[in-house]
C-alpha positions as CSV (number, residue, x, y, z in Angstrom):
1,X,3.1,-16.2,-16.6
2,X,3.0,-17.4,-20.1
3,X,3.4,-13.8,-22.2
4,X,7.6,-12.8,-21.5
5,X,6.3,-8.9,-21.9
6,X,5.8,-7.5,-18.7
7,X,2.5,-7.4,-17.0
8,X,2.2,-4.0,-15.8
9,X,-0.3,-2.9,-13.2
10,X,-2.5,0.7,-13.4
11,X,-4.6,1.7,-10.3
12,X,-6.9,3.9,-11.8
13,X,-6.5,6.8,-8.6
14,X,-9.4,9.4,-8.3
15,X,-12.2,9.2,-10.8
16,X,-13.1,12.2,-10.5
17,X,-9.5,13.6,-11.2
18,X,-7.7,13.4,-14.8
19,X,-6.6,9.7,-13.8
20,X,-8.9,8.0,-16.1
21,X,-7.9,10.0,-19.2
22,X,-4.8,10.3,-18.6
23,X,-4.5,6.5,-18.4
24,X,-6.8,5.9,-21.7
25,X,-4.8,8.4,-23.6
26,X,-1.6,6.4,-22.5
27,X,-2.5,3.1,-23.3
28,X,-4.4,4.4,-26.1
29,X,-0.7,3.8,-28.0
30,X,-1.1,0.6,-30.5
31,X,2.7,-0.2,-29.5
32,X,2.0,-0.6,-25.8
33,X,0.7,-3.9,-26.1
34,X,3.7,-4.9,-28.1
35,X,6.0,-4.1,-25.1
36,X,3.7,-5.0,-22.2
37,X,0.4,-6.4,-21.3
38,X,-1.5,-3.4,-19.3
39,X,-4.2,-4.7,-16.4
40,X,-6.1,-1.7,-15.3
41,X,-7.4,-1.9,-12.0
42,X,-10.8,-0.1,-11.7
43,X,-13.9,-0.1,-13.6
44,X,-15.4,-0.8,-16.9
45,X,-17.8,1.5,-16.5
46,X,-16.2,4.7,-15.0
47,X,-13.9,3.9,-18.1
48,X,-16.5,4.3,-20.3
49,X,-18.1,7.4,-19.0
50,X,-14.9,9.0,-19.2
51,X,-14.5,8.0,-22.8
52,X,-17.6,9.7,-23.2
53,X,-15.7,13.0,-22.7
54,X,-13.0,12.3,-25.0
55,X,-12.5,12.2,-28.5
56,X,-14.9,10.3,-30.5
57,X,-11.5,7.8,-32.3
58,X,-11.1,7.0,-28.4
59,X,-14.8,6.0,-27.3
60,X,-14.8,2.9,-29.3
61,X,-11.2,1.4,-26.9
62,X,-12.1,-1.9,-26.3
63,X,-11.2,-3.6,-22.8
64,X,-10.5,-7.2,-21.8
65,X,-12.9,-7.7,-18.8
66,X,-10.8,-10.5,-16.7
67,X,-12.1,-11.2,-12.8
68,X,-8.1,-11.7,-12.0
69,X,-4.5,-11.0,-13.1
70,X,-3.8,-14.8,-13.6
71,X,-6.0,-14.3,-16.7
72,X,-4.3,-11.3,-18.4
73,X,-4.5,-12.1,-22.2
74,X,-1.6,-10.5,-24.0
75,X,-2.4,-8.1,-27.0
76,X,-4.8,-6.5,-25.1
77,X,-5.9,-3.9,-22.5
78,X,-6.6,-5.9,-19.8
79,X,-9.6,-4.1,-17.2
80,X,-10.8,-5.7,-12.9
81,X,-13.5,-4.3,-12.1
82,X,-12.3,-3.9,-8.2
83,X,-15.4,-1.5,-7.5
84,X,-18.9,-1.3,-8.3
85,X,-20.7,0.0,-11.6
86,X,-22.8,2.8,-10.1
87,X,-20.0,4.0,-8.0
88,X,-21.0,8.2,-8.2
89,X,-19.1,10.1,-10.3
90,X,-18.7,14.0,-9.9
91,X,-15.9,14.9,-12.5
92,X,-14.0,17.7,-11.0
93,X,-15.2,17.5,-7.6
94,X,-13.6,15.5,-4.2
95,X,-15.8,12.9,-3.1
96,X,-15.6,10.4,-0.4
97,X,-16.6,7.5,-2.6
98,X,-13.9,8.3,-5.4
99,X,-11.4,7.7,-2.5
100,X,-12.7,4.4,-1.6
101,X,-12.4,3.5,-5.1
102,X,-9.0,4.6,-5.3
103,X,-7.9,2.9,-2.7
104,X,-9.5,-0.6,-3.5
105,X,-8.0,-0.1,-7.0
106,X,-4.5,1.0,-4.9
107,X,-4.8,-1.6,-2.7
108,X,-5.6,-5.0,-5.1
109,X,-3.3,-3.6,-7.2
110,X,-0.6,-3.6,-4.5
111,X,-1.7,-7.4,-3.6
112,X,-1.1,-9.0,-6.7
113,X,2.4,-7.4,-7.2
114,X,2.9,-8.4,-3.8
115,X,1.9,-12.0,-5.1
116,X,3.9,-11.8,-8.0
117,X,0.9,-12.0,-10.8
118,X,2.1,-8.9,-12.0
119,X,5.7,-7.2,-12.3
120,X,5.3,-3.5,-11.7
121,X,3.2,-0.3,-10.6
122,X,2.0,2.2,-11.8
123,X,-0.5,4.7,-10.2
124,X,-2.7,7.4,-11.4
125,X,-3.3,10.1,-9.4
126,X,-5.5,10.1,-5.5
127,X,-6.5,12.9,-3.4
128,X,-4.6,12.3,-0.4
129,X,-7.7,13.9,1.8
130,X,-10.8,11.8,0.5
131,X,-8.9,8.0,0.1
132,X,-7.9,8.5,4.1
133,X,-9.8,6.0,6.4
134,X,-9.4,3.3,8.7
135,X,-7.0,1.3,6.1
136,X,-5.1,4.2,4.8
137,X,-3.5,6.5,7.1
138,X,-0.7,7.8,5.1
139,X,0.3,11.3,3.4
140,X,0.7,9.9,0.1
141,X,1.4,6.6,-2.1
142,X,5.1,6.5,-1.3
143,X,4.3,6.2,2.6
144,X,1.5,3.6,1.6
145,X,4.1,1.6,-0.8
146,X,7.0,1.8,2.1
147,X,4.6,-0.4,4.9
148,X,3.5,-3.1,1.7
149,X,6.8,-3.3,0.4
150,X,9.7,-1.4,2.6
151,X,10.3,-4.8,4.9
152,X,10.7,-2.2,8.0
153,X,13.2,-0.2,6.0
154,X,12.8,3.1,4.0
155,X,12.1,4.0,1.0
156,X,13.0,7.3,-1.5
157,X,10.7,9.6,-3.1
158,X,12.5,10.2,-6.4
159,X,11.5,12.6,-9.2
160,X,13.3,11.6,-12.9
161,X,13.4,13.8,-15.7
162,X,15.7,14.2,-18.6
163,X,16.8,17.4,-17.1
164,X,17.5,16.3,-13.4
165,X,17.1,13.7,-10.6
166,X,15.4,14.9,-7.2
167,X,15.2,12.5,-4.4
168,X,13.7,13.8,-0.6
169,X,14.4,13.9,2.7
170,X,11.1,14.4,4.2
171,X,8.4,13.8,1.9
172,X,5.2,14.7,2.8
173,X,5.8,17.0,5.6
174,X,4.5,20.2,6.9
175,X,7.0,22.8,7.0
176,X,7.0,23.2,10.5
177,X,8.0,19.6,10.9
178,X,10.9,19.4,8.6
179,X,13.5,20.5,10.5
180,X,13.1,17.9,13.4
181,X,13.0,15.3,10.6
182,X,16.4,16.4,9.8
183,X,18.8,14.5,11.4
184,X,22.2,13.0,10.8
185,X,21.0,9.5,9.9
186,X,18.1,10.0,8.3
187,X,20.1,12.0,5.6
188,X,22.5,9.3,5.3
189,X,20.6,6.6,4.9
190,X,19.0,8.2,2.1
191,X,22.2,8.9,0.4
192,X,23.0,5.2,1.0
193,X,19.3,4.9,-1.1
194,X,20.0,6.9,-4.1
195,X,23.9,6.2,-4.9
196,X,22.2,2.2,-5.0
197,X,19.3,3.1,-6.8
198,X,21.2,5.4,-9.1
199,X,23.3,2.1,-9.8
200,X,21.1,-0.8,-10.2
201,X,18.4,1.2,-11.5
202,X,20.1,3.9,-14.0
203,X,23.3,2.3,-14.6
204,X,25.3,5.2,-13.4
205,X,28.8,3.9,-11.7
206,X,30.3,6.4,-8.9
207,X,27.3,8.7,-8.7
208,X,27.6,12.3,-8.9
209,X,25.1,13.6,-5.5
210,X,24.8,17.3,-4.7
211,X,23.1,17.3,-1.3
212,X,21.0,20.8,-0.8
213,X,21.4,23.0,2.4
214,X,18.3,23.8,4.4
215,X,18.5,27.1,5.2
216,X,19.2,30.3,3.1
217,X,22.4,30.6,2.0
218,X,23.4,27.3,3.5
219,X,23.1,28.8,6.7
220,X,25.7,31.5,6.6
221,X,28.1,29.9,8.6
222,X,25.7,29.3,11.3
223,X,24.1,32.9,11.4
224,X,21.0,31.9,9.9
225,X,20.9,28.3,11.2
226,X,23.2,25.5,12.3
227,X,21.7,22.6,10.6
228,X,24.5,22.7,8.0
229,X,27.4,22.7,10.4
230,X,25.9,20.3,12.8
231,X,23.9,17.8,10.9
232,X,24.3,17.9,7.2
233,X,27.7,18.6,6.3
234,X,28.9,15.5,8.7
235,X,26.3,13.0,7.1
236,X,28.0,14.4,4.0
237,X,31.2,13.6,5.0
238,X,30.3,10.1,6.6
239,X,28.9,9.1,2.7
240,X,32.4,10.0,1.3
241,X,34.1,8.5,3.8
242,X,32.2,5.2,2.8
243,X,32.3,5.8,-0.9
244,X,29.1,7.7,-1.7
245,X,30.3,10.8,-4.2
246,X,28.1,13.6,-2.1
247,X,29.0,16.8,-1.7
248,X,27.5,20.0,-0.3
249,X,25.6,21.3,1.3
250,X,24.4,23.8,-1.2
251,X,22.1,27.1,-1.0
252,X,19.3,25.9,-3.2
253,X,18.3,29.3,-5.1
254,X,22.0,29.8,-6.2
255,X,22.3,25.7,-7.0
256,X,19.3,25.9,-9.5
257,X,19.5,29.2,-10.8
258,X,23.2,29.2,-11.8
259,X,22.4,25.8,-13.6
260,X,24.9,23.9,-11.4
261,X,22.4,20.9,-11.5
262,X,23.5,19.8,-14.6
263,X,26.9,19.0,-13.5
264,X,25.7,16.3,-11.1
265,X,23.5,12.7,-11.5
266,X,21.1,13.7,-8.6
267,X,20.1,16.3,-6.1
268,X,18.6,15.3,-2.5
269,X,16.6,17.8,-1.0
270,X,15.8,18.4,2.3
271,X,11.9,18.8,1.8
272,X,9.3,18.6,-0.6
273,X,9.1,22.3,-2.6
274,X,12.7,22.4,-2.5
275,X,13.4,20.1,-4.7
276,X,10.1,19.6,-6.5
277,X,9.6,23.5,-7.4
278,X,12.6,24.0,-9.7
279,X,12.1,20.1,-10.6
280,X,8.4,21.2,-12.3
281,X,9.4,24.4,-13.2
282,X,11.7,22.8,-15.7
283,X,9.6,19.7,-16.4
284,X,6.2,19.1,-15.9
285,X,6.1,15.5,-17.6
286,X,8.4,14.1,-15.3
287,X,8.1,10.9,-13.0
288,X,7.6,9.8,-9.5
289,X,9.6,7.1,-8.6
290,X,9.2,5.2,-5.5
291,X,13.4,4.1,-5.3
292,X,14.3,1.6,-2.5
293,X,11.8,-0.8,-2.8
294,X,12.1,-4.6,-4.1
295,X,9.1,-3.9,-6.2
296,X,8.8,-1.0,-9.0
297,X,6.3,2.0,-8.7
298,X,5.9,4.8,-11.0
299,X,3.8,7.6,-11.1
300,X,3.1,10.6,-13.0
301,X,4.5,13.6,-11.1
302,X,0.7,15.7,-11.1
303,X,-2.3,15.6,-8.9
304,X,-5.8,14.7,-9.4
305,X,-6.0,18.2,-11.3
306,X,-9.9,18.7,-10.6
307,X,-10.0,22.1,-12.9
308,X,-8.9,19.6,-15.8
309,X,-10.8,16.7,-15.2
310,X,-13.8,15.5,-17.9
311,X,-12.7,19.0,-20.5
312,X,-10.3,16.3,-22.7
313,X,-7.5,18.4,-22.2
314,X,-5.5,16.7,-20.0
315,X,-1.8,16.0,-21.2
316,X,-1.0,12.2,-20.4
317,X,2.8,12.6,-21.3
318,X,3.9,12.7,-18.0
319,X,1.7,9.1,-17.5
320,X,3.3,7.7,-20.6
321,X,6.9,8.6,-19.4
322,X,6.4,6.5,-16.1
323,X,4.6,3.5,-18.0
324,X,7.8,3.4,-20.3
325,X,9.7,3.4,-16.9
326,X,8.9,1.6,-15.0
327,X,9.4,-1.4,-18.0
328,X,12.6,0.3,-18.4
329,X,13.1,-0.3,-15.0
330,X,12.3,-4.1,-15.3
331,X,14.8,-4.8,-17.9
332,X,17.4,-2.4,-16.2
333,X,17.2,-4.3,-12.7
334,X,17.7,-7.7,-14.1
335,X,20.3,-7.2,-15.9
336,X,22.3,-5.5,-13.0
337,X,20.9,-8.1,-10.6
338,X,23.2,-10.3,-13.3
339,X,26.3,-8.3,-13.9
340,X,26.2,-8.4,-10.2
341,X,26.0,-12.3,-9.6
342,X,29.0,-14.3,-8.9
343,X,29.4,-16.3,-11.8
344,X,32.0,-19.3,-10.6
345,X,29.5,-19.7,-7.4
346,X,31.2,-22.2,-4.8
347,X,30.4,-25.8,-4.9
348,X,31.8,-27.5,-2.0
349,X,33.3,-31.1,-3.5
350,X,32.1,-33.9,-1.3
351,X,35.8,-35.7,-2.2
352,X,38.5,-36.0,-0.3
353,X,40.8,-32.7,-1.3
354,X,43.6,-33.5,-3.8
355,X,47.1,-34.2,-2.4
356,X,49.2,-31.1,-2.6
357,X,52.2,-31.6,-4.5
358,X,55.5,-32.3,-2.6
359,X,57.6,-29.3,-2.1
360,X,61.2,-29.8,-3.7
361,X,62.9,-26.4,-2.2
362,X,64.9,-23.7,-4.3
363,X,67.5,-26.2,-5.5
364,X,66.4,-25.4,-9.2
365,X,67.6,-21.9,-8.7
366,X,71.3,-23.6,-8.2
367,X,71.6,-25.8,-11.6
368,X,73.2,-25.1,-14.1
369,X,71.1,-23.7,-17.2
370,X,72.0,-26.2,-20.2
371,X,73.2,-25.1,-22.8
């Protein structure tokens, strides 16, 4: 690649949603092109019927049209067209052709970071009901992301504010399945996740991680469940036995309302409202962040947001916040990846070995000292 900014991917997600605008308002920025080249993955088109909707100093945003992102020209918002011009739009409505498009912007997206034309992701918002079909069977982009780019390991659904850090346990899970998802090793491994991710990617040393109970009151001693006796207070000892600074478990309502959040670098959760319901009562322009991975993916931390969608009120802070991420993230992962390399790497020497010199004993501690 010739430009050194980084080349930063956008799938477009549902165009029918606030994705669009969100995106347009985002980029609309003069400074982003200083600090990355943007490549859009959607359609000219849908871009411009959604400018339509906006203000009138945004319907003149000019694109670069390129068919691939070998030709990304720096400078400039770069646009593939990855489906057709008279793909239907409905503008506040779930359609089964706005998840087709989502997913071949989601998807060519995905190959070219996979193919290392571009250095990082991130994605407007889908509905997780209309892009489902033969090629997608997954509850969200973070499942999606973990087959592409997990190499048969997991990833971490991570939320990042100013405020706080949420990572998950279960993801996108119905309630009636968490608890079987709960298990020993699974909470463990995810600890193992966020104490490395919390290093390489946030420069935090000896991580601070309050791990949440799952039932009320942590359980109450087992009277209200045993899951924190039997499964998650031994993967929280396991971690501190091998050097992961957990502790818990602790009763969520009390944890979040007595502010005790703010005394830690990041909370893991046991499910998805637990940890995402004070997380976006506090901060609604937070990020998504896919941890785990040897790629980067962010996302806002909304939904489509139908009720929004073509009005022009749509607030693209929470977009702009993972965009400056995830180029954060860049920056912040090579220069751990070179704290973090030996820097006298062994050379084997081809030579014979040097002689070692002879050994004369301890004689020298018997002479005299001259004077």
């Amino acid at each position: 690649m010739e430009s050194t900014k980084p080349i930063i991917a956008i799938s477009s997600g549902d165009i029918n949603g606030i994705g669009y605008e969100i995106i347009l308002k985002g980029i609309a920025d003069p400074h982003i092109c200083e600090i990355c080249t943007p490549v859009i993955y959607g359609n000219q088109q849908i871009a411009r019927e959604h400018l339509k909707l906006m203000d009138e100093e945004m319907r003149n945003m000019q694109f670069s049209v390129i068919q691939s992102a070998k030709d990304v020209r720096p400078g400039k918002i770069n646009l593939i067209n990855v489906y057709p011009d008279d793909t239907p739009l409905s503008i506040g409505h779930s359609t089964p052709e706005a998840g087709h498009a989502s997913f071949l912007a989601l998807s060519r997206a995905c190959e070219d970071l996979k193919a290392g034309l571009v250095d990082a992701l991130v994605t407007a918002p889908i509905n997780k009901e209309n892009i489902q079909s033969d090629k997608f069977r997954f509850s969200g982009h973070t499942e999606y992301l973990t087959k592409m780019f997990g190499d048969g390991g997991e990833s971490l659904m991570m939320m990042v504010s100013a405020q706080m850090k949420v990572a998950l346990v279960c993801n996108h899970m119905p309630i009636s399945q968490v608890a079987s998802c709960i298990t020993e090793e699974r909470i463990l491994s995810k600890l193992h996740t966020l104490a490395d991710s919390l290093l390489k990617d946030f420069r935090i040393r000896r991580p601070r991680i309050a791990v949440l109970a799952l039932n009320p009151h942590a359980g109450d001693n087992g009277l209200i469940g045993k899951e924190e006796e039997e499964i998650i207070r031994p993967a929280i000892k396991k971690a501190y036995d091998e050097g992961i600074m957990a502790f818990g478990p602790y009763s969520a309502d009390g944890f979040f309302g007595s502010g005790k959040y703010a005394h830690f670098d990041a909370i893991l959760a046991m499910y998805h409202d637990q940890g995402l319901i004070p997380f976006k009562s506090l901060d609604m322009d937070g990020v998504n962040y896919t941890a785990g991975l040897n790629i980067i993916r962010t996302s806002p931390d909304h939904g489509t947001a139908y009720d929004l969608a073509g009005k022009n009120i749509a607030n693209a802070q929470s977009f702009s916040h993972a965009l400056y991420m995830a180029i954060d993230l860049l920056r912040t992962r090579k220069e751990s990846a070179e704290i973090s390399a030996d820097p006298l790497p062994f050379k084997e020497k081809e030579d014979k070995p040097a002689k070692p010199l002879p050994f004369k004993g301890l004689d020298f501690l018997n002479k005299p000292q001259e004077e």
